[in-house]
NUZADO-998925 format. One record per atom (N, C-alpha, C, O): atom name; x, y, z. Coordinates in steps of 0.001 Angstrom, whole numbers, plus 500000, padded with zeros to 6 digits. Example, Ala and Ser with C-alpha at 12.3 -4.5 7.8 and 13.67 -1.06 7.14 Angstrom:
# NUZADO-998925
   atomo        x        y        z
       N   513190   494310   507800
      CA   512300   495500   507800
       C   513200   496700   507800
       O   514236   496681   508465
       N   512850   497750   507080
      CA   513670   498940   507140
       C   512900   500030   507870
       O   513409   501138   508039
***
This chain:
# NUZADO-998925
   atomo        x        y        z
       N   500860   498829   500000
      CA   500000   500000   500000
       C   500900   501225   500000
       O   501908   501301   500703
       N   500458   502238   499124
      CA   501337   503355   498869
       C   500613   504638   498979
       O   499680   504636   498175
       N   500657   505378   499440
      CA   499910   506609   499950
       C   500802   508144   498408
       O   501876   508740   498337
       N   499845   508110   497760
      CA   500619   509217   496734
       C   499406   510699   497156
       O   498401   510791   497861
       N   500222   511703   496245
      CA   498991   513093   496510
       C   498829   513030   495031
       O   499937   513146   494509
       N   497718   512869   494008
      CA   497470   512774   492944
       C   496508   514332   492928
       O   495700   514548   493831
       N   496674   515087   492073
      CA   496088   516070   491274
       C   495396   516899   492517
       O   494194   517160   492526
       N   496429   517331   493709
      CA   496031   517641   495317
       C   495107   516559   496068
       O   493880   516645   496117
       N   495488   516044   496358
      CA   494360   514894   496612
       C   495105   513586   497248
       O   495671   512783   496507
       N   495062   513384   498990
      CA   496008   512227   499191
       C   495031   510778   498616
       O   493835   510688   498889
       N   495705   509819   497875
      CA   495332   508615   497074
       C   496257   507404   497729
       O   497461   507414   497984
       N   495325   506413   497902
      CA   496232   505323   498155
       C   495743   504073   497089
       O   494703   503677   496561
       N   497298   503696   497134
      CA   497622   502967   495577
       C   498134   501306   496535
       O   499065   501004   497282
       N   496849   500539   495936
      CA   497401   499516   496295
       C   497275   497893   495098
       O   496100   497593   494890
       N   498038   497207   494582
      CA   498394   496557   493737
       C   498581   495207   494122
       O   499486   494742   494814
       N   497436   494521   493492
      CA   497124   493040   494132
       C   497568   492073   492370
       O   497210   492054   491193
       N   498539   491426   493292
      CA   498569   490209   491677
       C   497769   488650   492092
       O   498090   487692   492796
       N   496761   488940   491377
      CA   496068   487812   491328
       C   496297   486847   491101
       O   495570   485889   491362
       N   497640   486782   490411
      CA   497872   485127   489400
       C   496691   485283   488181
       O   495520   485624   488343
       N   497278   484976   487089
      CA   496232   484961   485996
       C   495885   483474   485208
       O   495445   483359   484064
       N   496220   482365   486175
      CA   496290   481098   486206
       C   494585   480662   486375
       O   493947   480986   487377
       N   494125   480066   485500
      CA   492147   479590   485941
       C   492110   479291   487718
       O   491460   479867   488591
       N   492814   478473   487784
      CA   491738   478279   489501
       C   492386   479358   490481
       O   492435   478985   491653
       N   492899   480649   490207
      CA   492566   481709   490945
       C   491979   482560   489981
       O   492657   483588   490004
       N   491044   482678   489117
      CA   490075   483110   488594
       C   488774   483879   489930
       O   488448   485063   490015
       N   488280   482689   490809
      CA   487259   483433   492014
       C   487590   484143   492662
       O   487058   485180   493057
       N   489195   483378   493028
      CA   489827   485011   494111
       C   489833   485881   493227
       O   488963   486713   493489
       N   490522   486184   492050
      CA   490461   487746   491629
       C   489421   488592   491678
       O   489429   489821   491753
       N   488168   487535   491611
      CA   486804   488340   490750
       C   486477   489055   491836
       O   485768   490049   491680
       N   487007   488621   493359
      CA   486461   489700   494615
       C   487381   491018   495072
       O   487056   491956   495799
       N   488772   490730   494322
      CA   489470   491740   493844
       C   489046   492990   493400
       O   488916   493964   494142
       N   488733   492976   491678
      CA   488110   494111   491147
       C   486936   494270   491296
       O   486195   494853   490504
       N   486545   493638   492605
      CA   484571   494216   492646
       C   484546   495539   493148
       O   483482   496159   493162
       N   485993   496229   493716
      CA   485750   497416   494311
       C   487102   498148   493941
       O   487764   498916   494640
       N   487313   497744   492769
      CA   488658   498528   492480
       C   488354   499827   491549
       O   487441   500009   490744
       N   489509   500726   491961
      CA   489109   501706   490547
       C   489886   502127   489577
       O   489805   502992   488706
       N   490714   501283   489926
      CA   491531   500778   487900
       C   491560   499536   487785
       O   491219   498830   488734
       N   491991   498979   486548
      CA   492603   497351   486615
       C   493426   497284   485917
       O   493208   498072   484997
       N   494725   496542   485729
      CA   496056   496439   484972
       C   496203   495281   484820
       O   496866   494659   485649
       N   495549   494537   483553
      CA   496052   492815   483000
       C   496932   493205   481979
       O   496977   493952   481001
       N   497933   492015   482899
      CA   499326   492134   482104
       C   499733   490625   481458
       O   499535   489899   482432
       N   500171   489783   480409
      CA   499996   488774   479540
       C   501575   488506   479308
       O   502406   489415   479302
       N   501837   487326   479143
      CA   502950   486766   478779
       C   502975   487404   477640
       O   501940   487116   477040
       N   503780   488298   476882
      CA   504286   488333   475165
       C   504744   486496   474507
       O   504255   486132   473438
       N   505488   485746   475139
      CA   505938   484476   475074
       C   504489   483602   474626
       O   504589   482799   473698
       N   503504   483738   475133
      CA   502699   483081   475455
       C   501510   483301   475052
       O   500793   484144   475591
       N   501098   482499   473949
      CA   499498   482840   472850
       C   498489   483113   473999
       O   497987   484227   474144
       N   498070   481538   475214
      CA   497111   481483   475359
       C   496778   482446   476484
       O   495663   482756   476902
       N   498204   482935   476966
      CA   498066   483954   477953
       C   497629   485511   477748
       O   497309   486391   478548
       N   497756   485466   476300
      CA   497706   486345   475474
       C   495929   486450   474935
       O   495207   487417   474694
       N   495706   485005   474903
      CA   494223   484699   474428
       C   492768   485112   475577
       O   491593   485402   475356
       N   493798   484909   477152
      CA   492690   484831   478078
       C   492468   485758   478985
       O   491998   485834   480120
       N   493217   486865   477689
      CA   492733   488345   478149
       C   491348   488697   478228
       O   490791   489286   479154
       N   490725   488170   476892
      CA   489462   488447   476683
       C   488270   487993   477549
       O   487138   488476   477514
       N   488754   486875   478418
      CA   487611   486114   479536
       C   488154   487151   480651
       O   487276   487701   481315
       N   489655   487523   480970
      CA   489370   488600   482190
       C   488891   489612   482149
       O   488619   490126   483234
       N   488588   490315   480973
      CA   488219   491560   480698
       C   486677   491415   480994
       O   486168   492129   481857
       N   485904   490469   480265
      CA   484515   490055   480275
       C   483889   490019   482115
       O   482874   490516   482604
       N   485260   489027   482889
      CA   485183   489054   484343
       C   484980   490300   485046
       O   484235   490546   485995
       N   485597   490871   484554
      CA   486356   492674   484902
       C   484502   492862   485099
       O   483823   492678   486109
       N   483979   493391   483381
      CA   483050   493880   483166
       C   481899   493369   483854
       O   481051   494252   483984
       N   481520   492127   484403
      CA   480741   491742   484971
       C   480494   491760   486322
       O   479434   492195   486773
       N   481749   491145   487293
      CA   482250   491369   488559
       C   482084   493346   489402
       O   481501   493889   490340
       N   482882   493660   488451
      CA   483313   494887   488542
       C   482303   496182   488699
       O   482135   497001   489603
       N   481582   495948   487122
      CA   480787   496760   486636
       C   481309   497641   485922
       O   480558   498543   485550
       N   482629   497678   485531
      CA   483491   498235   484455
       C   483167   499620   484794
       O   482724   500230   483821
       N   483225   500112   485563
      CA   483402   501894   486111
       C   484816   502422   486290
       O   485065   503621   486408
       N   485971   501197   486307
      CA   486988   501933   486359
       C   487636   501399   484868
       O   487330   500658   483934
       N   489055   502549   485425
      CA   490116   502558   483858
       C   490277   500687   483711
       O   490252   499905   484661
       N   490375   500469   482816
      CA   491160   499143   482188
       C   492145   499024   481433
       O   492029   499407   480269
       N   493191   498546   481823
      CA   494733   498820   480426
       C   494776   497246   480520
       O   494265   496534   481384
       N   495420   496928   479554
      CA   495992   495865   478943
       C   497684   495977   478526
       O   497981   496841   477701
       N   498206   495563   478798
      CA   499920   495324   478441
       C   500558   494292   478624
       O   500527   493847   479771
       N   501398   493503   477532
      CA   502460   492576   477316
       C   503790   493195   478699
       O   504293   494273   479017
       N   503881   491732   479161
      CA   505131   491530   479715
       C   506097   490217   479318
       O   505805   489028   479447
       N   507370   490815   478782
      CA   508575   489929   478531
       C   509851   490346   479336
       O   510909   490852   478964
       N   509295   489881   480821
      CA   510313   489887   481570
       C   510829   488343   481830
       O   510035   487428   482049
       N   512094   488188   481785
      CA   513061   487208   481465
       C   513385   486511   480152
       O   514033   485480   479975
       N   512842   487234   479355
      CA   513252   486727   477787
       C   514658   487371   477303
       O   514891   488566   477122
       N   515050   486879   477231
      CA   516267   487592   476057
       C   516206   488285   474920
       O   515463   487743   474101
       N   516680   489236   474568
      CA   516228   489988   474079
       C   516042   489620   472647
       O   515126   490054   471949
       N   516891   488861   472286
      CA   516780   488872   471001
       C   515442   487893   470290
       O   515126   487934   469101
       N   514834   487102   471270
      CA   513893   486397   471529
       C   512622   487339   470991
       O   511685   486754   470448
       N   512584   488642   471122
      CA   511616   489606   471512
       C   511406   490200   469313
       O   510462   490654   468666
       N   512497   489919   469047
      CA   512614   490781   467846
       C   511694   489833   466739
       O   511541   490215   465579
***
């Protein structure tokens, strides 16, 4: 938990990794029921991790009620680089 002053305004920033693995699928969904951003982040390496963006997003929207920001971004941390090109 991180206490920032955003746009005058004290904000606290706190960042839960769910695992994006199916059988922690229920824990997350009680996650973003009261969040007010969400950040799914996807193997680049990895199609289906890449594929099952679209069922968390759907989760997001349902669970959630999709009132907050949603980003999406590739992570290729521990690849080599040249792997990436």
């Amino acid at each position: 938990i991180k206490q920032l002053l955003v746009d005058g305004e004290q904000t606290t920033l706190q960042i839960w990794d769910t695992a994006g693995q199916e059988r922690y699928r229920s824990i997350a969904q009680s996650y973003f029921r009261k969040a007010h951003g969400v950040l799914l982040l996807y193997d680049i390496s990895s199609q289906s991790s890449f594929l099952s963006i679209r069922q968390w997003i759907e989760d997001i929207k349902v669970e959630g009620r999709i009132r907050q920001p949603l980003w999406s971004r590739a992570a290729a941390l521990g690849l080599p680089w040249g792997r990436l090109r």
